[in-house]
Backbone as a chain_set.jsonl record, in Angstrom:
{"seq": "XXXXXXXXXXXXXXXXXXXXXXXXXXXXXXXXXXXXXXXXXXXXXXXXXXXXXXXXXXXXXXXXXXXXXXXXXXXXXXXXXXXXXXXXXXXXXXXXXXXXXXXX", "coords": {"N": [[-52.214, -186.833, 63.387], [-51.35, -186.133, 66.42], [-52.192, -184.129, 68.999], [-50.592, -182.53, 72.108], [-51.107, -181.287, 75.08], [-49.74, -179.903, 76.078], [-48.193, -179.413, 74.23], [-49.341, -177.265, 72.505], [-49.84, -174.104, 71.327], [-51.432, -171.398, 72.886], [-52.768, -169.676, 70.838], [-53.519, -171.462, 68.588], [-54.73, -173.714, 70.33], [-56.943, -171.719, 70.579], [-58.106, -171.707, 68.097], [-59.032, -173.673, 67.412], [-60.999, -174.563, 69.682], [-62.65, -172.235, 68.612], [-63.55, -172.968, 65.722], [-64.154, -175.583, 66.228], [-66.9, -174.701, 68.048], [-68.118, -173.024, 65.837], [-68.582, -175.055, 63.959], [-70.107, -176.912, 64.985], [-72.353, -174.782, 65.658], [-73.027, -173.889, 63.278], [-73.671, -176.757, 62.105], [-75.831, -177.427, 63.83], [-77.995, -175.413, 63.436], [-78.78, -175.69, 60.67], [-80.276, -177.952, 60.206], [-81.804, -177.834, 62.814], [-83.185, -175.506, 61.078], [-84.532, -177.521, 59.258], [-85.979, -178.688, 60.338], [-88.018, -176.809, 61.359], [-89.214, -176.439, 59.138], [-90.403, -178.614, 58.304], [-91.819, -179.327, 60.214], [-93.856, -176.903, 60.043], [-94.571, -177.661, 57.544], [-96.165, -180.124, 57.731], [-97.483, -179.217, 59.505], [-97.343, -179.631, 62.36], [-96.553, -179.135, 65.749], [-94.052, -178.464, 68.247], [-91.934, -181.13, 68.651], [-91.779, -182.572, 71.415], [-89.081, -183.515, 72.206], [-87.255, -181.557, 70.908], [-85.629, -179.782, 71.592], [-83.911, -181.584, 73.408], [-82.321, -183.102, 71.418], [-81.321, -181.342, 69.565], [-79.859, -180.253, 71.218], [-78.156, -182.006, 71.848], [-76.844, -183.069, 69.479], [-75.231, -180.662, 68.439], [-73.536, -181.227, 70.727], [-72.46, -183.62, 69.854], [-71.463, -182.676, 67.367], [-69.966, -180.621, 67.463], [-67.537, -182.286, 69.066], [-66.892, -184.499, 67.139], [-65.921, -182.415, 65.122], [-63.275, -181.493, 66.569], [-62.539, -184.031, 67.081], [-61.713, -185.121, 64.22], [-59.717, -182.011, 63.866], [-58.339, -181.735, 65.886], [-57.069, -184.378, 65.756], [-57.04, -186.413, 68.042], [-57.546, -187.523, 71.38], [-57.462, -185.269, 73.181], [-58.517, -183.021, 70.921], [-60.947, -183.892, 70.74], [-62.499, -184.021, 73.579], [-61.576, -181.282, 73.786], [-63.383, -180.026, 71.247], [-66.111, -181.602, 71.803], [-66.662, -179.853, 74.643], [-66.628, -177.353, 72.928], [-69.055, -177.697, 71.77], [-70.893, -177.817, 73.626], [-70.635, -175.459, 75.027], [-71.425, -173.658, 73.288], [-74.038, -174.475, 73.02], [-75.035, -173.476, 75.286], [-74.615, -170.774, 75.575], [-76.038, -169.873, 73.01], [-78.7, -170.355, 74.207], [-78.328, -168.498, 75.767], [-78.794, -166.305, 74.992], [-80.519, -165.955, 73.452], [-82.864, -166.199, 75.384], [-82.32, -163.574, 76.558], [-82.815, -161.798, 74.249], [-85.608, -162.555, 74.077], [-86.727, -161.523, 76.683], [-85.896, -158.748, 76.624], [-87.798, -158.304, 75.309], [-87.876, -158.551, 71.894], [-88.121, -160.296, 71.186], [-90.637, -161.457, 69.986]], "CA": [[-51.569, -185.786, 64.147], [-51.713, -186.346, 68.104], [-51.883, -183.258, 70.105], [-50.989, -183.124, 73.628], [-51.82, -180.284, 75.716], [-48.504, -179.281, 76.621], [-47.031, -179.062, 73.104], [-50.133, -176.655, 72.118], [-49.84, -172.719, 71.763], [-53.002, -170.825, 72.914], [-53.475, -169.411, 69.249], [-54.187, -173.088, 67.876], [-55.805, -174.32, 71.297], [-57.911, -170.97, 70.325], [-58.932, -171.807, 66.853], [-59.592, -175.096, 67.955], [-62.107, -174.041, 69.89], [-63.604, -171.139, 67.851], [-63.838, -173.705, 64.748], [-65.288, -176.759, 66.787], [-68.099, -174.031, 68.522], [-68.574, -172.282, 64.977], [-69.226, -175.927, 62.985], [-71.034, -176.777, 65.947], [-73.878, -173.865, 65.726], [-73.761, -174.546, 61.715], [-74.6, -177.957, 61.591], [-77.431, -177.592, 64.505], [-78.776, -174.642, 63.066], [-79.153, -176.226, 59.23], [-81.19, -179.417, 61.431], [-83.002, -176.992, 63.508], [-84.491, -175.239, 59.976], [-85.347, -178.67, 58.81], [-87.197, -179.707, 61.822], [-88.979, -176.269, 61.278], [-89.725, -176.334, 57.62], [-90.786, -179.936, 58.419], [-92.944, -178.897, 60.96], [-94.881, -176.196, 59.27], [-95.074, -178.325, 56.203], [-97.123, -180.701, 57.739], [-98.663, -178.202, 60.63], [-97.422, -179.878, 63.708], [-96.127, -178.475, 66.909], [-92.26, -178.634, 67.971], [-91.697, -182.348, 69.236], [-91.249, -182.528, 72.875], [-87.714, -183.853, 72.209], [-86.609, -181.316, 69.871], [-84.599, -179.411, 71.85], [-82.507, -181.806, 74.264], [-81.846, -183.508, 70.328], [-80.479, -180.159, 69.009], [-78.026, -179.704, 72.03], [-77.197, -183.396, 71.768], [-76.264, -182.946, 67.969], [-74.026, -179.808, 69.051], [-72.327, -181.569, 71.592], [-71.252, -184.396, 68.814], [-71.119, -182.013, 66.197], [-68.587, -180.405, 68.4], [-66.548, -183.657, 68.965], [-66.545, -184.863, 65.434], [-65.1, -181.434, 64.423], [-62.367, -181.242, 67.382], [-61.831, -185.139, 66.619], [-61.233, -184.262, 62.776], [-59.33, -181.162, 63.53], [-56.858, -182.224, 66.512], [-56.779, -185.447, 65.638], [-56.446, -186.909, 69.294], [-58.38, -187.394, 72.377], [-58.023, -183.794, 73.277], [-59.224, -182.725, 69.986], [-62.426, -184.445, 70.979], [-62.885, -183.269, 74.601], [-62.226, -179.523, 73.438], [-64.419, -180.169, 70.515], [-67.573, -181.739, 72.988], [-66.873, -178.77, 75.683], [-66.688, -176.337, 72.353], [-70.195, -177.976, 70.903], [-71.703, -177.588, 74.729], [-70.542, -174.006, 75.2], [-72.422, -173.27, 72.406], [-75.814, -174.276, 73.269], [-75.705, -172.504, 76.682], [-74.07, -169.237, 74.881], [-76.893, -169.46, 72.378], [-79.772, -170.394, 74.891], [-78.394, -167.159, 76.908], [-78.191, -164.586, 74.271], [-82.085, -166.006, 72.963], [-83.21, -165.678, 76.574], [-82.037, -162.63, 76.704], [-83.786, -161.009, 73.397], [-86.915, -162.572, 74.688], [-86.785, -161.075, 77.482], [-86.173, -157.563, 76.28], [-89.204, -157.521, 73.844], [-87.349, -158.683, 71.096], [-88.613, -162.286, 69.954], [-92.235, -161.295, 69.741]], "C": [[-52.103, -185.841, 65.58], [-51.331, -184.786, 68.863], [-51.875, -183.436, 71.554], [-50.411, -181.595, 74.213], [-50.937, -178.783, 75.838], [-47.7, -178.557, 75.802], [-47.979, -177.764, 72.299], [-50.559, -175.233, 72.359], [-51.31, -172.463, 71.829], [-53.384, -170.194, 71.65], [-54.172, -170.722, 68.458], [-55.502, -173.347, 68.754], [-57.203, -172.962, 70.886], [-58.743, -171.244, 68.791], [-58.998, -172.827, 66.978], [-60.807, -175.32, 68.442], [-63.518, -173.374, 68.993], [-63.819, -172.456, 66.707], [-64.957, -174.775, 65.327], [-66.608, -175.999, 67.266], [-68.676, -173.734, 67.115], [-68.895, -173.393, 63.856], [-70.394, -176.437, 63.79], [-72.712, -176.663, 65.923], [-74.303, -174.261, 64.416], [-74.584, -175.745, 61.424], [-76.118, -178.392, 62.567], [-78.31, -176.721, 63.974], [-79.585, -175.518, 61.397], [-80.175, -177.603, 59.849], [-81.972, -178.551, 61.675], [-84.115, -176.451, 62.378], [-85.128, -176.175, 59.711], [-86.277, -179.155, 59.487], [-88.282, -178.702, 62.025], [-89.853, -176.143, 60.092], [-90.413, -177.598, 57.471], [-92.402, -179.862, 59.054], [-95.009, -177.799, 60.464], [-95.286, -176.782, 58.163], [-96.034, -179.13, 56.753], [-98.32, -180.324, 59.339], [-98.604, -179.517, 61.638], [-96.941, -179.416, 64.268], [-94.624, -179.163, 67.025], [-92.559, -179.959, 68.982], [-90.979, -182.164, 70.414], [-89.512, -182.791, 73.076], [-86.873, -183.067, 71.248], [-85.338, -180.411, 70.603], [-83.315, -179.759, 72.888], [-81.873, -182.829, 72.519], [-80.955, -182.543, 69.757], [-79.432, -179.905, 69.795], [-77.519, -180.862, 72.051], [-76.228, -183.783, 70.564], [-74.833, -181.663, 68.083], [-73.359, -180.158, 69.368], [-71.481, -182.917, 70.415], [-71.43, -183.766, 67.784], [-69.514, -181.393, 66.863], [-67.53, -181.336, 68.28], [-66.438, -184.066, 67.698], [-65.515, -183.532, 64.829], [-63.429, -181.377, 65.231], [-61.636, -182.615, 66.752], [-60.891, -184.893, 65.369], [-60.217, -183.301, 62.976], [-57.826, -181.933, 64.07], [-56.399, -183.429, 66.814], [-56.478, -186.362, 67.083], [-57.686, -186.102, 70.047], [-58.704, -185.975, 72.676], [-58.671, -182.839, 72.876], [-60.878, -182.931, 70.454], [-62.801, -183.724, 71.888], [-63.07, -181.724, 73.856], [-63.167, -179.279, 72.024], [-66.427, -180.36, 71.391], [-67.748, -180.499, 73.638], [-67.42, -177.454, 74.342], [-68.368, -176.902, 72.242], [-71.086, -177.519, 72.385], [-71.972, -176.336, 75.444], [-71.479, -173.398, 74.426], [-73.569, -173.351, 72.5], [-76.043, -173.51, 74.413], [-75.585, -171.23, 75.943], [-75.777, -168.931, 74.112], [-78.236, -169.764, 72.942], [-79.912, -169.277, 75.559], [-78.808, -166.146, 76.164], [-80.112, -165.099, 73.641], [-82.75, -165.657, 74.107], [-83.46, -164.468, 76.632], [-82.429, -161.539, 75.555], [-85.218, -161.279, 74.033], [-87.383, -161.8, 75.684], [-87.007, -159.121, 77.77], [-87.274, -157.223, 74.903], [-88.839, -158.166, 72.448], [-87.919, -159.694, 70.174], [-90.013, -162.415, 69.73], [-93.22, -161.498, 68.704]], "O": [[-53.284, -185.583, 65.811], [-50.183, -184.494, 69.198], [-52.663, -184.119, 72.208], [-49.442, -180.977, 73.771], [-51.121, -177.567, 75.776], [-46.913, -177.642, 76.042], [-47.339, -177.204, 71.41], [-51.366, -174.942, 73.241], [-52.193, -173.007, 71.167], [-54.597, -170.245, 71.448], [-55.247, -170.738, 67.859], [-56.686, -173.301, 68.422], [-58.373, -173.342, 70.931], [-59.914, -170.926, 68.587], [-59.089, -173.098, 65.781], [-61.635, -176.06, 67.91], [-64.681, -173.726, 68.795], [-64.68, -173.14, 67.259], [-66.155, -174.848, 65.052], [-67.615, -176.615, 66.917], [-69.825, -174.16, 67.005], [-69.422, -172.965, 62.829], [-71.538, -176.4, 63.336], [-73.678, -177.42, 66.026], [-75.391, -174.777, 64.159], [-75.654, -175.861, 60.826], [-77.038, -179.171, 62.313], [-79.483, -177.094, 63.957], [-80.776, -175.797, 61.257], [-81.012, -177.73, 58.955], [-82.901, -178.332, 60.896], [-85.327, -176.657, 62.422], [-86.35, -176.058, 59.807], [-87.202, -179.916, 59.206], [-89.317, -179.046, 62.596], [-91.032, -175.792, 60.115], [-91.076, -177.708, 56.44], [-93.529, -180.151, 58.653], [-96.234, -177.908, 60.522], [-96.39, -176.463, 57.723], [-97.104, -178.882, 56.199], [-99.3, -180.834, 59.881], [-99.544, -180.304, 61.748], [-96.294, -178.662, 63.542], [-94.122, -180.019, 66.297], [-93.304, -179.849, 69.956], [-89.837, -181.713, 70.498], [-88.851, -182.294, 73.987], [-85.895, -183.611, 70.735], [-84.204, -180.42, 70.125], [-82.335, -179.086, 73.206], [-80.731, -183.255, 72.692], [-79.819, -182.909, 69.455], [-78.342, -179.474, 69.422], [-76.312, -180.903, 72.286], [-75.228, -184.501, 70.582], [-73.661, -181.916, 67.805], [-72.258, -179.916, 68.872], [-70.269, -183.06, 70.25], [-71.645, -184.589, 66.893], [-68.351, -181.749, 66.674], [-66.658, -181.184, 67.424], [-65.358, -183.687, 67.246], [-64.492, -183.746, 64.178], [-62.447, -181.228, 64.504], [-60.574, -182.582, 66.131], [-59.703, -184.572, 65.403], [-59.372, -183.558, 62.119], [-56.852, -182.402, 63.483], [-55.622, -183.717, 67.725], [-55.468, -187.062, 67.008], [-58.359, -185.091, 69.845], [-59.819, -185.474, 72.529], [-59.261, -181.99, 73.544], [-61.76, -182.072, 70.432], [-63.435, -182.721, 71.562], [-64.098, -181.153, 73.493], [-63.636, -178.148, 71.891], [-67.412, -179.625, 71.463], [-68.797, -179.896, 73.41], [-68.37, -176.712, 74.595], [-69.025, -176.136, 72.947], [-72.05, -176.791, 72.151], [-72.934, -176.043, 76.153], [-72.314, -172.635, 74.912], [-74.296, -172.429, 72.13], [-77.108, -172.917, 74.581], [-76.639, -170.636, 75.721], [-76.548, -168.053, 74.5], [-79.134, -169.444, 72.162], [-80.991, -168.851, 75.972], [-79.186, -165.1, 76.691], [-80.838, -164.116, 73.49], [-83.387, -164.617, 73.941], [-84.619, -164.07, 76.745], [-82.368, -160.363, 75.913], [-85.907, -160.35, 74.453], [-88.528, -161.363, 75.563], [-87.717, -158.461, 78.529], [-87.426, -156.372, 74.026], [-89.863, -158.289, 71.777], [-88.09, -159.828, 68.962], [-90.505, -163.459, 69.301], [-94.405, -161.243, 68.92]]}, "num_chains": 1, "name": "protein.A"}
């Protein structure tokens, strides 16, 4: 199935999105526990590379899902942009508990 941009109502192009962001956070988050349950299991500290790995997994978790969904290049792009939205969104909104006391 080839989508192209033009032929694509904003309700689809919207759950297009929301799906590619919302497999996205799933499959970095289920990683992210492992890399902490990993961690504490053998009592080391978070690997200097753990978190440009986790937004790199997003951004092709993203694309793999968009690929998969809308079958076509575009699929992909708004899949990547969805998987990349997502790590800023969820870097802002953690920020932003920290900040008010919250993550303590």
């Amino acid at each position: 199935m080839n989508l192209l941009i033009e032929s694509i109502p904003w309700d689809r192009a919207l759950m297009l999105i929301s799906v590619c962001a919302l497999s996205a956070y799933a499959g970095t988050e289920v990683v992210r526990q492992l890399l902490m349950g990993w961690a504490a299991h053998t009592g080391t500290k978070k690997p200097w590379w753990r978190a440009a790995a986790l937004k790199s997994l997003s951004v092709v978790l993203g694309g793999v899902a968009g690929s998969v969904i809308g079958g076509s290049v575009f699929g992909l792009i708004v899949g990547v942009g969805s998987g990349g939205i997502t790590t800023s969104v969820v870097s802002a909104i953690k920020a932003r508990i920290k900040g008010a006391g919250g993550g303590q």
